[in-house]
Backbone as a printed PyTorch tensor [residue, N CA C, xyz], in Angstrom:
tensor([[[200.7200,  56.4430,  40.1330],
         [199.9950,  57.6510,  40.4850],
         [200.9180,  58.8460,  40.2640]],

        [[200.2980,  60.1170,  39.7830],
         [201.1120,  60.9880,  39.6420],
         [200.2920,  62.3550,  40.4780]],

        [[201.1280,  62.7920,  41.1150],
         [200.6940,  64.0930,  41.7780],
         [200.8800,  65.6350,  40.8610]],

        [[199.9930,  66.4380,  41.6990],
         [199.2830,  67.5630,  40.6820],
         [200.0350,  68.9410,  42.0970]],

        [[200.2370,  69.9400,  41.4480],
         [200.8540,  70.9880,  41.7660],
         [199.5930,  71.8800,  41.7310]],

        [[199.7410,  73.0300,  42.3190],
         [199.0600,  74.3350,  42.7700],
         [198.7540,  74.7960,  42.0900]],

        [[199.2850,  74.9480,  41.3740],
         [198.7060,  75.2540,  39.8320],
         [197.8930,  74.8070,  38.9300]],

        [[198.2780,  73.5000,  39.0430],
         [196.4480,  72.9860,  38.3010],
         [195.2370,  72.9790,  39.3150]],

        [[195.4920,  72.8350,  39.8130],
         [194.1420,  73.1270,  41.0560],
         [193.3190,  74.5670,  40.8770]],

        [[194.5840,  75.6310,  40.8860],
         [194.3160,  77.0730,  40.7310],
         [193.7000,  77.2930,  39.5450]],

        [[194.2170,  76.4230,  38.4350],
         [193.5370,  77.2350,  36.9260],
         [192.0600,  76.3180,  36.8540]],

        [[191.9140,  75.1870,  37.5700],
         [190.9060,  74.1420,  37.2130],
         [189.4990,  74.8680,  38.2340]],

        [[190.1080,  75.8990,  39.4720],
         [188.9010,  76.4690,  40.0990],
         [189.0030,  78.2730,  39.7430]],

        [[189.9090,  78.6730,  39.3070],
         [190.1680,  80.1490,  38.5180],
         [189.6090,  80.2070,  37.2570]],

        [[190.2480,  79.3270,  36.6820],
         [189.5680,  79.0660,  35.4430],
         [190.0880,  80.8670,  34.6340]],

        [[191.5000,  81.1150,  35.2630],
         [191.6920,  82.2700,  34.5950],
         [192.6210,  82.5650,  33.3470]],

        [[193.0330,  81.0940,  32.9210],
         [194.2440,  80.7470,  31.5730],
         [192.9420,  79.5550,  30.8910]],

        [[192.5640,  80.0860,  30.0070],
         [191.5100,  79.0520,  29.5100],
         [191.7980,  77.6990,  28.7950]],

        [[193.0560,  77.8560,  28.0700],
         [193.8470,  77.2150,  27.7250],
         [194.3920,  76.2120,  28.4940]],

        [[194.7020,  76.4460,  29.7120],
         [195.6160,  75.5330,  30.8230],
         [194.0550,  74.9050,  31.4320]],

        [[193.0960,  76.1930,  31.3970],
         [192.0220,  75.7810,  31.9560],
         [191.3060,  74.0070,  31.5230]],

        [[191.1880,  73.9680,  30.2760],
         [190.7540,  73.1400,  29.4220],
         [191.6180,  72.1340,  29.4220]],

        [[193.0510,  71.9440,  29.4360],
         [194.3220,  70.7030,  29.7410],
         [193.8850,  70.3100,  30.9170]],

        [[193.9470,  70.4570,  32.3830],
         [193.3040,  70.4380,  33.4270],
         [192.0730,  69.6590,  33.3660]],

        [[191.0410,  70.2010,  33.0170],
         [189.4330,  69.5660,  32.6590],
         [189.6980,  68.2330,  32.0550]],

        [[190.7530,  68.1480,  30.6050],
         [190.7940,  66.8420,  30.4160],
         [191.8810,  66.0760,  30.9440]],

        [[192.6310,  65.9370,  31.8060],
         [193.7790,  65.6680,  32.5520],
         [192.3370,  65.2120,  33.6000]],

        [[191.7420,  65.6180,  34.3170],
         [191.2420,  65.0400,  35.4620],
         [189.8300,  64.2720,  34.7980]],

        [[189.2730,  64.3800,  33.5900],
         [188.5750,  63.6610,  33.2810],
         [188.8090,  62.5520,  32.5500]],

        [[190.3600,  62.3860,  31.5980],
         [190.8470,  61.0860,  31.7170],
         [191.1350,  60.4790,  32.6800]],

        [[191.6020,  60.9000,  34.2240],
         [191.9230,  60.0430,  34.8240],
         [190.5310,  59.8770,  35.6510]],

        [[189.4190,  60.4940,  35.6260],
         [188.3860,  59.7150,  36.1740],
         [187.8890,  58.4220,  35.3070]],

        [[188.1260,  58.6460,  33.9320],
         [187.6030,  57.4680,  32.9770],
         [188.3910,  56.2340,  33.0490]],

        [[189.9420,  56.3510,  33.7820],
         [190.7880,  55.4200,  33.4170],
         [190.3670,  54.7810,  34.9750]],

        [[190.1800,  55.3260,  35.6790],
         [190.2360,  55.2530,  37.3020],
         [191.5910,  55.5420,  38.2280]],

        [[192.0090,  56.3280,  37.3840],
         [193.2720,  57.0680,  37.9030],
         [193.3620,  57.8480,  39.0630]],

        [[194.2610,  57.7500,  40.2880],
         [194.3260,  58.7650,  41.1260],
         [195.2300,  59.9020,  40.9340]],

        [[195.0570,  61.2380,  41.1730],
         [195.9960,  62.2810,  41.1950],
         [196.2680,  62.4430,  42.2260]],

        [[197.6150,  62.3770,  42.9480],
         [198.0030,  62.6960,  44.4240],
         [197.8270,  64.0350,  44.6910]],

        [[197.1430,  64.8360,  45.9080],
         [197.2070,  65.8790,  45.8920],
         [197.7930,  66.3600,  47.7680]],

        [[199.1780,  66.4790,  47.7140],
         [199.8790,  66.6180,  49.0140],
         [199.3620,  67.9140,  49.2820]],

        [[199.5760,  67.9420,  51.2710],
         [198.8790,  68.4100,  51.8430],
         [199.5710,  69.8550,  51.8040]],

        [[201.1260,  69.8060,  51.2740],
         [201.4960,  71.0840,  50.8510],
         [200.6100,  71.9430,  49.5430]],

        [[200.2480,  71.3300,  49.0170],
         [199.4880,  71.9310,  48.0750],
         [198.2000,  72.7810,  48.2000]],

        [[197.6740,  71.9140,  49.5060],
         [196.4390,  72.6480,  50.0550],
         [196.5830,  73.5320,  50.2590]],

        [[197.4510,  73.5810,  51.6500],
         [198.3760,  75.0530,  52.1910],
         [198.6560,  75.7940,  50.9630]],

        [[199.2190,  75.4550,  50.2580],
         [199.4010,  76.9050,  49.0950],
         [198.5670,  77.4140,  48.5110]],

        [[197.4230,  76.4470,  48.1700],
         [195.9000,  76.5030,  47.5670],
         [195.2320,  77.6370,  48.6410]],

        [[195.2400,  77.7050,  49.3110],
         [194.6770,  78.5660,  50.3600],
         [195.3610,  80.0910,  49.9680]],

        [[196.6950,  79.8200,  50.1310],
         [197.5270,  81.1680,  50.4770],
         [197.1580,  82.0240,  48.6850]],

        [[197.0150,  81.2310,  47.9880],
         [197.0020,  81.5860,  46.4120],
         [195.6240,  82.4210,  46.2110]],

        [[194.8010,  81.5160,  46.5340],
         [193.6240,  81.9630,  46.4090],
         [193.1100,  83.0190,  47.1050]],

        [[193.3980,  83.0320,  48.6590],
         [193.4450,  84.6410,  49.3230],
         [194.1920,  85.5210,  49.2660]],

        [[195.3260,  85.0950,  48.3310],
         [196.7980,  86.9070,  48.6690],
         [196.2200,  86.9420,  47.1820]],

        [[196.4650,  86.1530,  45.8870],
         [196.5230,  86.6530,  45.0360],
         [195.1610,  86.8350,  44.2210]],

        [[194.2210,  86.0700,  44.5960],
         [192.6860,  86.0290,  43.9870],
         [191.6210,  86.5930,  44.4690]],

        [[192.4470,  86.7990,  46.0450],
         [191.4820,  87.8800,  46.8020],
         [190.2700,  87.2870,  47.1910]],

        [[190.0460,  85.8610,  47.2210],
         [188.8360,  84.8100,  47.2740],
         [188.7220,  85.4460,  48.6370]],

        [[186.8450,  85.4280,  49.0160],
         [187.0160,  85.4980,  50.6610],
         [187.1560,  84.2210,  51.1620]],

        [[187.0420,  83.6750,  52.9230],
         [187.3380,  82.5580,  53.6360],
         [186.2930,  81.7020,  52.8810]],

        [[185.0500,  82.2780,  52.6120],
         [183.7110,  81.1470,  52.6660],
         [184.2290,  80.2900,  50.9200]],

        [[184.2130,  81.4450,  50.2720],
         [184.7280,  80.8100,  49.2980],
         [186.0560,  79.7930,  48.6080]],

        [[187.1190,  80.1670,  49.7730],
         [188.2540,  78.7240,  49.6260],
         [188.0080,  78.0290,  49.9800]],

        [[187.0020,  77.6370,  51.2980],
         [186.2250,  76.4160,  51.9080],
         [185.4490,  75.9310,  51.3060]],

        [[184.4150,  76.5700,  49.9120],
         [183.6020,  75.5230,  49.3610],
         [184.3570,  75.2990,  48.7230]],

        [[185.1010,  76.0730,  47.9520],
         [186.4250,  75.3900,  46.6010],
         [186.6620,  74.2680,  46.9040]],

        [[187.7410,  73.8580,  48.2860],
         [188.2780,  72.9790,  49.2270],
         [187.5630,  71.6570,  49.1740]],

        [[186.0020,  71.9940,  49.7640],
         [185.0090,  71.0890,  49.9500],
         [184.9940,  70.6710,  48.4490]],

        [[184.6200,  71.3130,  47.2770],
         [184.2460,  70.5850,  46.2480],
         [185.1050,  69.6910,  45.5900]],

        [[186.5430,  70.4180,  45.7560],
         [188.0610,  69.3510,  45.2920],
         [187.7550,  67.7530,  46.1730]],

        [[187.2040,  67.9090,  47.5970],
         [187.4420,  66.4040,  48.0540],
         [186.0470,  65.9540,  47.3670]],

        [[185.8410,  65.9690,  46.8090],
         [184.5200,  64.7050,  46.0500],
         [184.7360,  64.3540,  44.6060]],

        [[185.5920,  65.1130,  44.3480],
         [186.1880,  65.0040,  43.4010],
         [187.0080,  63.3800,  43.1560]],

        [[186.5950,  62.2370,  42.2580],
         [186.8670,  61.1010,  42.6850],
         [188.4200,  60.3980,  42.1810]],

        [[188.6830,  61.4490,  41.3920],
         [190.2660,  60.8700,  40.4610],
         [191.3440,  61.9850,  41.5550]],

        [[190.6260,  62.7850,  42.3710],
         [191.6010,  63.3520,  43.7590],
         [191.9880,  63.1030,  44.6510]],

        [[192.9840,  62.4950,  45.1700],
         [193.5240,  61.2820,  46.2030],
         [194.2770,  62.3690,  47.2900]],

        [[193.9240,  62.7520,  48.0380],
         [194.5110,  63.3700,  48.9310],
         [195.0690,  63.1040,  50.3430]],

        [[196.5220,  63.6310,  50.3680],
         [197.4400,  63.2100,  51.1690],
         [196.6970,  64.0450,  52.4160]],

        [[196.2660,  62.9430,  54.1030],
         [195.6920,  63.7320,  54.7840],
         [194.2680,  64.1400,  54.7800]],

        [[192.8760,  63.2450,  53.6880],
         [191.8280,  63.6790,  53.0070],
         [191.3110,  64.0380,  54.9220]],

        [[191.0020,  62.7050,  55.5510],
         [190.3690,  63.4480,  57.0990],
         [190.7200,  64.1950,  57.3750]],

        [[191.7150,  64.7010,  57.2710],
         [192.5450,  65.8330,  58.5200],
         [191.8100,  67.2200,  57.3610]],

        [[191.6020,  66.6490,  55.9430],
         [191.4960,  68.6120,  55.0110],
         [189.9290,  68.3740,  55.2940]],

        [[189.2640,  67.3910,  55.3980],
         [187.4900,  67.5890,  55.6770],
         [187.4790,  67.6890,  57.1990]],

        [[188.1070,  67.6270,  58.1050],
         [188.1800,  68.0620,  59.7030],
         [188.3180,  69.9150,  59.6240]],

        [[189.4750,  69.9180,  58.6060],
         [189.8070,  71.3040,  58.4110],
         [188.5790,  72.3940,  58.1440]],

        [[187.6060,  71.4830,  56.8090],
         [187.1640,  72.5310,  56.3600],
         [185.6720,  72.9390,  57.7270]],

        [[185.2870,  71.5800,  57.9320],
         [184.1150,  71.7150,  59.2860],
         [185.0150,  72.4270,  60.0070]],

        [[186.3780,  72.9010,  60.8270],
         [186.4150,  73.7890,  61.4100],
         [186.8010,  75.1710,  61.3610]],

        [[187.2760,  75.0690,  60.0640],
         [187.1340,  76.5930,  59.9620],
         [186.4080,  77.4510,  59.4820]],

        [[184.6810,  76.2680,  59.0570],
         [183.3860,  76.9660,  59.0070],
         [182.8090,  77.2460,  60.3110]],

        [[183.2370,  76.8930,  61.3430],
         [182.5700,  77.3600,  62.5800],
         [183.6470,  77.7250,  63.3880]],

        [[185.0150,  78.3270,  63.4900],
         [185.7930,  79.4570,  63.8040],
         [186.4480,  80.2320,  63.2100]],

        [[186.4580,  81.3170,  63.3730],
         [187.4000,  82.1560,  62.8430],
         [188.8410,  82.3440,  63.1350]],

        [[189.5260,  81.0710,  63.1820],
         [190.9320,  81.3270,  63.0600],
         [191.4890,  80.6650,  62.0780]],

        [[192.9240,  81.6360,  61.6970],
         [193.4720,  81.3940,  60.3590],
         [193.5000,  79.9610,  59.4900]],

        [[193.1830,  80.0270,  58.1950],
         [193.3090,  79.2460,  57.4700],
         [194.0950,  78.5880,  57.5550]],

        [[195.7330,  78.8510,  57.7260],
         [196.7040,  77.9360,  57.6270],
         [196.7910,  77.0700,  59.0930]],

        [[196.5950,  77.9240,  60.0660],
         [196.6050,  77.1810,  61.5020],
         [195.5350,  76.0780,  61.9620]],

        [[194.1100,  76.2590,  61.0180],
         [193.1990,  75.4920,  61.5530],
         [193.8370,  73.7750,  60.4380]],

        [[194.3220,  74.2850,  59.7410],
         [194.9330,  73.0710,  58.4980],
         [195.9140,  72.5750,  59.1430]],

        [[197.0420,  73.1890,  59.6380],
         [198.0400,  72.5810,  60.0050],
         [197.4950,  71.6430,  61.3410]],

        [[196.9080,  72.3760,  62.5150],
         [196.3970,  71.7330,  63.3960],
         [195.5330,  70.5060,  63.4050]],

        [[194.4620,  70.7320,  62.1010],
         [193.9990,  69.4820,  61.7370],
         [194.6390,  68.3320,  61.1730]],

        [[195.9850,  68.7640,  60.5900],
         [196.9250,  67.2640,  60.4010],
         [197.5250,  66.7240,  61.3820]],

        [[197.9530,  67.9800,  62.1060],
         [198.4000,  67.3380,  63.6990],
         [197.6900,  65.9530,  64.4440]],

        [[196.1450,  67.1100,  64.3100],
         [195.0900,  65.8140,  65.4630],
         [195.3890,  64.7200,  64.4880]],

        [[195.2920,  64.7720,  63.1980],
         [194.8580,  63.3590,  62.5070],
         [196.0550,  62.5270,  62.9370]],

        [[197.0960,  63.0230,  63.1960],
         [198.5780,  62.3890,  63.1460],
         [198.7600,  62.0370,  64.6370]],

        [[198.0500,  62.3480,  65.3140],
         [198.1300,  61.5470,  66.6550],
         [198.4400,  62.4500,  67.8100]],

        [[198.5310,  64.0510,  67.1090],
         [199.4070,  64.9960,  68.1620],
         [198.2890,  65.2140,  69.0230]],

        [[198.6140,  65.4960,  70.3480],
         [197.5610,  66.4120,  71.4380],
         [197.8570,  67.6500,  71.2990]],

        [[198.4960,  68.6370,  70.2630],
         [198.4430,  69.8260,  69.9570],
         [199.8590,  70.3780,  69.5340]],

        [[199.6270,  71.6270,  68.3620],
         [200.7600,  72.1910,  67.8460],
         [201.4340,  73.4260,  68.8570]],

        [[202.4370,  73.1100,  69.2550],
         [203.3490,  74.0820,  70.2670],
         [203.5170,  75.0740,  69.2420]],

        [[203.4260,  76.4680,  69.6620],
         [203.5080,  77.5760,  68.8120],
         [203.4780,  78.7090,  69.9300]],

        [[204.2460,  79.9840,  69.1180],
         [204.0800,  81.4680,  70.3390],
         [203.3320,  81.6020,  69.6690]],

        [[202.3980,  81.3680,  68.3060],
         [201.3550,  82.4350,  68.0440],
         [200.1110,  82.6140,  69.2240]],

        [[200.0950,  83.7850,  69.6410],
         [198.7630,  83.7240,  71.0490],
         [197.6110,  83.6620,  70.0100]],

        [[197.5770,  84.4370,  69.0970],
         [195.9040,  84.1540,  68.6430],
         [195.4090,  82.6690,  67.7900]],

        [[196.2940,  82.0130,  67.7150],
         [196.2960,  80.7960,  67.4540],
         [196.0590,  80.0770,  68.5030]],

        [[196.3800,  79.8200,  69.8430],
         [196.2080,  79.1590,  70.8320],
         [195.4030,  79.7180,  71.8550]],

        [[194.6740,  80.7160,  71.8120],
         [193.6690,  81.3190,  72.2480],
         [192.1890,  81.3390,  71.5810]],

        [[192.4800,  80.7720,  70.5970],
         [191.4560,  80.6250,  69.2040],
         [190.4860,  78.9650,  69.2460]],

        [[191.6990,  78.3850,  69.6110],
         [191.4470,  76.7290,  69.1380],
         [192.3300,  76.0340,  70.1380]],

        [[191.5520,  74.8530,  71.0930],
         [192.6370,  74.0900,  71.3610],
         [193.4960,  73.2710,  70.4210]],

        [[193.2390,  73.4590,  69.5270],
         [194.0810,  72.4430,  68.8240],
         [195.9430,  73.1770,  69.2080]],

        [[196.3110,  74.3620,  69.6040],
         [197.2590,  74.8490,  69.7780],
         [197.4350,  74.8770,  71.4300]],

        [[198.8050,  74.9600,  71.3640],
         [199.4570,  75.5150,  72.8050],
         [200.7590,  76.4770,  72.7240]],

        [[200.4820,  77.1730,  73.5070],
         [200.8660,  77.9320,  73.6830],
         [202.5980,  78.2170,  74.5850]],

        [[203.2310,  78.1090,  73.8210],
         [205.0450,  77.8990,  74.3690],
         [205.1740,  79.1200,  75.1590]],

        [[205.3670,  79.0930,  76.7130],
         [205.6220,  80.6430,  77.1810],
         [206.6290,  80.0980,  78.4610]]])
């Protein structure tokens, strides 16, 4: 198995280097034909997020269907897949940050009873946080 970087993810839903765009398209459609998995670590998500809102200016609704459509995606093997479909159901029904409702959702999956953090609007937002004071 070989894992895929932020970057192909970005040009395969940007679709803004048409060129890289099209390597991508057939890179994930040979490995659906071969039955190949592409690892896709959960750091990648996290950056997938941060990429798509600082530099693409995507709003929230739209990195969440992106998100959603990457996991059905069947040659996409993702490190953490419950914890990023826990993610995306909750940060369609709260409004707290992208990266905190992700990180927190690997937590629960990983067995934690919650991420210790000073952020207050993070732990005022979601139990999934607590609050260090």
């Amino acid at each position: 198995m070989k894992a895929i970087d932020t970057n192909i993810l970005v040009r395969f839903l940007v679709k803004d280097d048409s060129k890289q765009a099209d390597l991508v398209y057939r890179l994930f459609s040979k490995a659906r034909e071969t039955g190949e998995k592409l690892f896709v670590p959960s750091c990648v998500v996290l950056e997938l997020i941060w990429v798509l809102g600082s530099v693409y200016k995507a709003s929230r609704e739209k990195i969440l269907n992106a998100l959603e459509s990457l996991l059905y995606l069947p040659e996409l093997e993702f490190e953490n897949r419950a914890a990023i479909q826990t993610f995306v159901r909750i940060a369609k029904q709260k409004a707290v940050d992208l990266s905190d409702v992700l990180i927190g959702s690997v937590a629960k999956e990983k067995g934690c009873e919650s991420v210790i953090t000073f952020d207050k609007k993070a732990a005022a937002r979601t139990e999934m946080f607590e609050l260090l004071s």
